[in-house]
C-alpha positions in Angstrom: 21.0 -15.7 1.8 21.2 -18.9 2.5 18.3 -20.3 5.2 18.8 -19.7 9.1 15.9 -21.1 11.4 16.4 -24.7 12.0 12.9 -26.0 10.7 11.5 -23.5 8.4 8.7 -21.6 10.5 4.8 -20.9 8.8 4.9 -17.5 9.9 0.6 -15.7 9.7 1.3 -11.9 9.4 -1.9 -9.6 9.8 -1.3 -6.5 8.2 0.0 -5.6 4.8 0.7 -1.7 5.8 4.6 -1.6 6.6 5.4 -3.4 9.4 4.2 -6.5 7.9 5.7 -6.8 4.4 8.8 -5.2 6.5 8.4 -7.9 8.6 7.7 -10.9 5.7 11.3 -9.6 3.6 13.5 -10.0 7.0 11.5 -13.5 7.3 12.0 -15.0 4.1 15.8 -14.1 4.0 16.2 -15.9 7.0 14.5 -19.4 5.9 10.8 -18.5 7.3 7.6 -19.0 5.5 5.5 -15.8 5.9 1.8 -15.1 4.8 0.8 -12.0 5.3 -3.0 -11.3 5.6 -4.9 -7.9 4.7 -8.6 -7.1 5.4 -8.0 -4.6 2.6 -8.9 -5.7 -1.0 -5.5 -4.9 -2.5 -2.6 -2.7 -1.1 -3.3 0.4 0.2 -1.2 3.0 -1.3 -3.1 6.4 0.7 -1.7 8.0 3.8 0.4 10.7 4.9 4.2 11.5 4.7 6.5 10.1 7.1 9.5 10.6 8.3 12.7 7.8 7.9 15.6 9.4 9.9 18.5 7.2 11.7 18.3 4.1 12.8 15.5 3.8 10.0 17.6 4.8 7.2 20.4 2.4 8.1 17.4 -0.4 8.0 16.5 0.8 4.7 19.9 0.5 3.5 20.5 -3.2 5.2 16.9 -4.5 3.4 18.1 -3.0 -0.2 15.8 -0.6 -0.8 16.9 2.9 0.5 17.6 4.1 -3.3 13.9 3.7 -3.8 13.2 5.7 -1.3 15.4 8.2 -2.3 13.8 8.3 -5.6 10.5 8.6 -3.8 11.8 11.4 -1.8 8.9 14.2 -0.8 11.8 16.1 -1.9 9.7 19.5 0.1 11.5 23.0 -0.3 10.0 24.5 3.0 7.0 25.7 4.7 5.1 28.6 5.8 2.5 29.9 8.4 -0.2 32.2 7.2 -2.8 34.0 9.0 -6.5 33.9 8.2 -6.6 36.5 5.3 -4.2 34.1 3.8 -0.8 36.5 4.3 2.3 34.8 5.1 3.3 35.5 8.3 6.4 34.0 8.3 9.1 30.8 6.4 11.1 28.2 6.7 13.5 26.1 4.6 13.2 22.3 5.0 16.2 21.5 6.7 14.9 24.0 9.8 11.2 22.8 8.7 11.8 19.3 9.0 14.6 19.3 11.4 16.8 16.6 9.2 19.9 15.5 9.6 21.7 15.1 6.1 20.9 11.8 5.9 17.5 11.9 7.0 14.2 11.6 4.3 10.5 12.1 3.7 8.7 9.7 1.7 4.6 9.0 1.6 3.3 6.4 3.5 2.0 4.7 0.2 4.8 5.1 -1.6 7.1 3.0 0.7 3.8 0.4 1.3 4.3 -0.1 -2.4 8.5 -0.6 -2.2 8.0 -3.0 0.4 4.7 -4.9 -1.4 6.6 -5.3 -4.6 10.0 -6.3 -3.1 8.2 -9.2 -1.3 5.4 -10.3 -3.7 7.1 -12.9 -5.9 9.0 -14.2 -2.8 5.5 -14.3 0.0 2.2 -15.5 0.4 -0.2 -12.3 0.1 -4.0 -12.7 1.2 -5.7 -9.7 0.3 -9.1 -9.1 1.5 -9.4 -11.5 4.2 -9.2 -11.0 8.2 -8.2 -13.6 11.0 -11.5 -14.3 12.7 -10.1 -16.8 15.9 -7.5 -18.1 17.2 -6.1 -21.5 19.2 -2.6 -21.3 20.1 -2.3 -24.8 21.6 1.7 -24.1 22.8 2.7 -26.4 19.3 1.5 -24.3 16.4 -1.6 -21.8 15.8 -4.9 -22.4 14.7 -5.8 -19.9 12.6 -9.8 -19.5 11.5 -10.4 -16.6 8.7 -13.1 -14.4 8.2 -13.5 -15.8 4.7 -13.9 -19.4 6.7 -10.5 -20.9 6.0 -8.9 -22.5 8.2 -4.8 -22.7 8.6 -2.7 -23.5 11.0 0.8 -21.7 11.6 4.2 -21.8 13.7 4.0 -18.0 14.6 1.3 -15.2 14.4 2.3 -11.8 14.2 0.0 -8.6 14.7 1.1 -6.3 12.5 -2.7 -4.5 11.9 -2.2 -1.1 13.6 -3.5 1.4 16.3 -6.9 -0.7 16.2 -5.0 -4.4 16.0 -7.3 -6.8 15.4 -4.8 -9.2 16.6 -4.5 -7.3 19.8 -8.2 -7.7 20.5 -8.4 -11.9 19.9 -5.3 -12.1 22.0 -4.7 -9.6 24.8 -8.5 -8.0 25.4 -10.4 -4.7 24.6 -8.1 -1.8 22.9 -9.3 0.5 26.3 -7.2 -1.1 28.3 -4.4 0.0 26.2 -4.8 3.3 24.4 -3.9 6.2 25.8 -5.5 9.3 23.9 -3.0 12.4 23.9 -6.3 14.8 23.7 -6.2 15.3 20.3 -7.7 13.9 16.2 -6.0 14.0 13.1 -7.6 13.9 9.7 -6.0 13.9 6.9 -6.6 13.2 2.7 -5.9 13.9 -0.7 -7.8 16.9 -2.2 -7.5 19.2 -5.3 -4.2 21.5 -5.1 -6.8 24.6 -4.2 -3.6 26.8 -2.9 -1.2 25.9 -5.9 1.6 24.7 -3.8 4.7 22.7 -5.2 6.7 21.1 -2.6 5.5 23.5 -0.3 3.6 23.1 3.1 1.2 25.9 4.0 0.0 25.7 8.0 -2.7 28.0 9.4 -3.2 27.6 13.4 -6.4 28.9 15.2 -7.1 27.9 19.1 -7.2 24.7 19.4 -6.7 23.8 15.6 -3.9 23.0 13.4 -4.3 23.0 9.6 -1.9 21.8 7.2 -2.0 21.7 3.0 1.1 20.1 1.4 2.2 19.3 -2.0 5.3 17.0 -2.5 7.2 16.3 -5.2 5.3 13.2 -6.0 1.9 15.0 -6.2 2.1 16.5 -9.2 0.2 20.3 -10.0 -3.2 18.9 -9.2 -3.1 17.5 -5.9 -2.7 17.7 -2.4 -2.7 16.5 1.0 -5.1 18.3 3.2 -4.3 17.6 7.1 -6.4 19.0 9.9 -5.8 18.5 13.4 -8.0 19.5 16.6 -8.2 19.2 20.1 -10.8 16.7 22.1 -9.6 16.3 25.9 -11.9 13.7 26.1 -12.2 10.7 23.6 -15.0 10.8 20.7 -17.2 8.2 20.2 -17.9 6.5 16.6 -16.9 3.6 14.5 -13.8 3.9 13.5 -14.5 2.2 10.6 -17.4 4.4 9.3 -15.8 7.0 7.4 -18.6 8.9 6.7 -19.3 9.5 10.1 -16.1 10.6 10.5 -16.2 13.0 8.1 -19.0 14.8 9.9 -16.9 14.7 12.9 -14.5 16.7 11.1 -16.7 18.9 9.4 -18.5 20.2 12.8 -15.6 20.8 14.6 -14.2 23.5 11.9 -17.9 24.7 11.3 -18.0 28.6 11.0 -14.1 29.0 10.4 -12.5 31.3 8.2 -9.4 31.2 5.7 -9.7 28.5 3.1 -11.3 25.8 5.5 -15.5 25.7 4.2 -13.6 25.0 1.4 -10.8 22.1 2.3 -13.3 20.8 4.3 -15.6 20.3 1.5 -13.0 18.3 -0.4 -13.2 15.5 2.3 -16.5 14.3 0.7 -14.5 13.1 -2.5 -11.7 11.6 -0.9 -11.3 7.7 -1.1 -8.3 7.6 1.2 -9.9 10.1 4.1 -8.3 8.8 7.4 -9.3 10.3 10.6 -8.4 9.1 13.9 -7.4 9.7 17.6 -3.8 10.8 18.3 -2.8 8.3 20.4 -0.4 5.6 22.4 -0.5 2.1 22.3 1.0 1.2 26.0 1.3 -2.6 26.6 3.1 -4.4 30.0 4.5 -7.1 27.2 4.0 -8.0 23.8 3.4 -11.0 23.3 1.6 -14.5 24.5 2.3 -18.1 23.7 3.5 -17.8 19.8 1.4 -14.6 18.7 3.9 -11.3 18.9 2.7 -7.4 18.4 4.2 -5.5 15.9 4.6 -2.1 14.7 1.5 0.4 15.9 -0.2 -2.7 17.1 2.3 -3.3 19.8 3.5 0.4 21.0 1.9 3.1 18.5 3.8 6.2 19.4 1.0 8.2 17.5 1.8 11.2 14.4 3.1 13.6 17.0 6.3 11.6 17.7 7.2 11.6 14.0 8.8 7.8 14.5 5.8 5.8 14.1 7.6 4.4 10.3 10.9 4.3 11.7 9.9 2.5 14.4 7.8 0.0 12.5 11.0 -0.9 9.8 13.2 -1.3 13.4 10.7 -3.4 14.5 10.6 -5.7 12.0 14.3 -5.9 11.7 14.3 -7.0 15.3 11.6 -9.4 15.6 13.0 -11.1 12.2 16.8 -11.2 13.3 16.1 -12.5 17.1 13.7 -15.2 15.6 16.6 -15.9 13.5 19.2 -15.7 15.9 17.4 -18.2 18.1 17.1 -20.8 15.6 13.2 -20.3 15.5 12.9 -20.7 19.3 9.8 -17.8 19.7 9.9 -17.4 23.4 13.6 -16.7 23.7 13.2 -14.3 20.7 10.6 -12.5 21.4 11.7 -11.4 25.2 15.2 -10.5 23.3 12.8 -8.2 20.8 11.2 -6.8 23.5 14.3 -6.2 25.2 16.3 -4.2 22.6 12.7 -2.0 21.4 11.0 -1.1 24.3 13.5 1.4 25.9 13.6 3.5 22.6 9.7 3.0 22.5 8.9 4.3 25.6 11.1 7.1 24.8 9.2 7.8 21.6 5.5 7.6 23.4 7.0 10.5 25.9 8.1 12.7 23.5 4.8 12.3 21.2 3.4 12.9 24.4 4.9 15.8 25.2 4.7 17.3 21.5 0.5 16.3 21.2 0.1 19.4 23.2 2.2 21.5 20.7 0.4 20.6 18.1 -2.9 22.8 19.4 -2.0 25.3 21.3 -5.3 27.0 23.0 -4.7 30.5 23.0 -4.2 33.2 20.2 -1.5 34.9 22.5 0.6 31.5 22.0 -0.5 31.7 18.1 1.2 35.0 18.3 4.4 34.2 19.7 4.8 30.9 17.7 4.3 33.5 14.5 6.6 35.6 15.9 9.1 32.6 16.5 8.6 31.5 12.9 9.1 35.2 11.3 12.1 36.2 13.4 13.8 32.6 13.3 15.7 33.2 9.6 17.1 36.2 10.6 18.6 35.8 13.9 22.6 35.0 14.3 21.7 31.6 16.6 19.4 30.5 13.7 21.6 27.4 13.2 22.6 26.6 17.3 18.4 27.0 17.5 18.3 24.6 15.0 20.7 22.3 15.6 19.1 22.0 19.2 16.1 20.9 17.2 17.7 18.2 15.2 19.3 17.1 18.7 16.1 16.2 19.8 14.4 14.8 17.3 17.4 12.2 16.7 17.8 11.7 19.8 13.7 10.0 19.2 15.2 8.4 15.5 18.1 6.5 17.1 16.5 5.6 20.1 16.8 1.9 19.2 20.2 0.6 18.3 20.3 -1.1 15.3 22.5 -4.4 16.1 24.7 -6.5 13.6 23.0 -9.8 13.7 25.6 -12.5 13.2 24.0 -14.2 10.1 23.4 -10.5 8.6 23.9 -10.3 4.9 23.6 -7.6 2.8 21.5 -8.7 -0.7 
């Protein structure tokens, strides 16, 4: 494609997760300049699965990579719910598990971090290990000082560095005055295959805890994800950047519980991608100031529990990239337009992950019971598919939430 902005725009990037090198592909097919900075020492390839349904896919398809994906699929057969001597209490096929349209997919979080790194690395800047430290947005460009003591200056900056944006903090102020936590942490890692699943998802639910073992196509006979989830009405306090401490966190608040837990639990000491962190909202009034724009989880995190936090993040990107384009490089007028198309679907999003933070624990072992029920009853009743399909509804009603507009100077590559 041949070059769009009118002067060709330095464009900092701070974050190398999704959103950025999502962010960095749009840019550099529309004349920009991006550099895209990472506190981590090289691309981190750990995380979860995630969900790429509507909108998302369509994005996928427009930046040329949604036959990756597919090969990358999590390609899971279903799931089941067992009780604490281990005994399945009841299953589900993926299509009712997942609640995917035809079209929709599952692929890990690293897997697509890695599509989107090696799709952009010949073409952008890449600064691995290194962290924006300050910055002086003097209304004509950016100065940008580095942790490692560089100093740059660039056109745009965009915050593309997650729930706890560092961006966010130099820019707009504390991350209190914008997190809302949902009353609930999430912990997951990867861990030996101890229940011998194969594209299988085992979930065990006890008052006020959710756990979750999974094994997807990509993991192979040895390994799994182990994903534990409980409820904290009120916030915890640690450094989110100590994961040991973390892990203690964790470990105390399934002391003393049965099934496979003492044993799951133990497998967090080994794991080099352990994450742990609040389930929660970013919720901003606007986001952005001067010529430094949020992006992704670092503008309007919608948290794990609305299932659209990837989605989002590839919309995102598309957005920001094709207004800045569409304006010729002018940021202001492009970045009220970005608002303007994402924040309707994103404020959708935050109140249905919202809404479903509360499903995710429920307190009682009378609503254990009927969920159980729910689960074992569910395959054999004659309104399996209208209970379904009520499901789907919903959940794509969250996916296309954002419409995913035909920029004029679109080309397909």
């Amino acid at each position: 494609m041949t070059g769009i902005a009118r002067t060709a725009k330095t464009v900092l990037i701070s974050g190398a997760s999704i959103a950025g090198p999502a962010l960095a592909l749009w840019l550099h097919r529309y004349g920009f300049a991006p550099t895209v900075v990472e506190r981590a020492p090289e691309l981190r390839t750990g995380g979860y699965k995630v969900d790429l349904r509507g909108g998302a896919i369509e994005i996928c398809r427009r930046m040329g990579i949604l036959d990756e994906v597919r090969a990358h699929s999590t390609d899971m057969d279903g799931g089941s719910y067992v009780d604490s001597r281990g005994r399945t209490v009841g299953e589900l096929p993926a299509e009712i598990f997942g609640g995917r349209e035809e079209q929709d997919d599952e692929i890990m979080r690293g897997d697509l971090a890695r599509i989107l790194y090696e799709r952009t690395r010949d073409d952008v800047e890449y600064l691995f290990g290194d962290s924006i430290a300050a910055l002086d947005d003097d209304g004509d460009g950016v100065d940008v000082t580095f942790e490692s003591g560089n100093r740059r200056r660039f056109d745009l900056v965009v915050g593309a560095d997650g729930l706890h944006s560092n961006t966010r903090r130099l820019v707009f102020g504390d991350e209190r005055r914008f997190k809302r936590h949902l009353g609930a942490y999430i912990s997951i890692f990867t861990a030996p295959n101890r229940l011998g699943l194969t594209r299988w998802e085992t979930y065990h639910a006890r008052p006020d805890k959710l756990i979750s073992v999974y094994s997807t196509a990509g993991e192979g006979a040895h390994t799994a994800k182990n994903c534990f989830v409980f409820a904290a009405p009120a916030e915890l306090t640690y450094d989110h950047r100590d994961t040991d401490a973390q892990k203690r966190l964790l470990a105390d608040a399934f002391a003393g519980d049965d099934w496979e837990i003492p044993r799951l639990i133990a497998d967090s000491a080994h794991a080099d991608d352990f994450y742990f962190d609040s389930v929660a909202t970013i919720e901003m009034d606007r986001w952005s100031r001067g010529r430094v724009v949020l992006l992704g989880d670092a503008a309007h995190c919608t948290s794990p529990a609305s299932g659209q936090g990837t989605g989002l993040a590839l919309t995102g990107a598309y957005v920001l990239a094709g207004e800045l384009a569409a304006a010729g490089g002018d940021h202001a007028a492009a970045f009220a337009a970005y608002e303007e198309v994402m924040r309707p679907g994103v404020e959708l999003n935050q109140r249905f992950a919202a809404s479903f933070a509360k499903e995710m624990t429920v307190s009682s072992r009378w609503k254990i019971a009927l969920r159980m029920f729910m689960v074992r009853t569910l395959p054999k009743t004659p309104w399996k598919n209208l209970i379904a399909k009520k499901i789907r509804e919903e959940i794509q009603k969250a996916a296309n939430a954002v419409p995913v507009k035909d920029y004029a100077t679109f080309e397909t590559v």
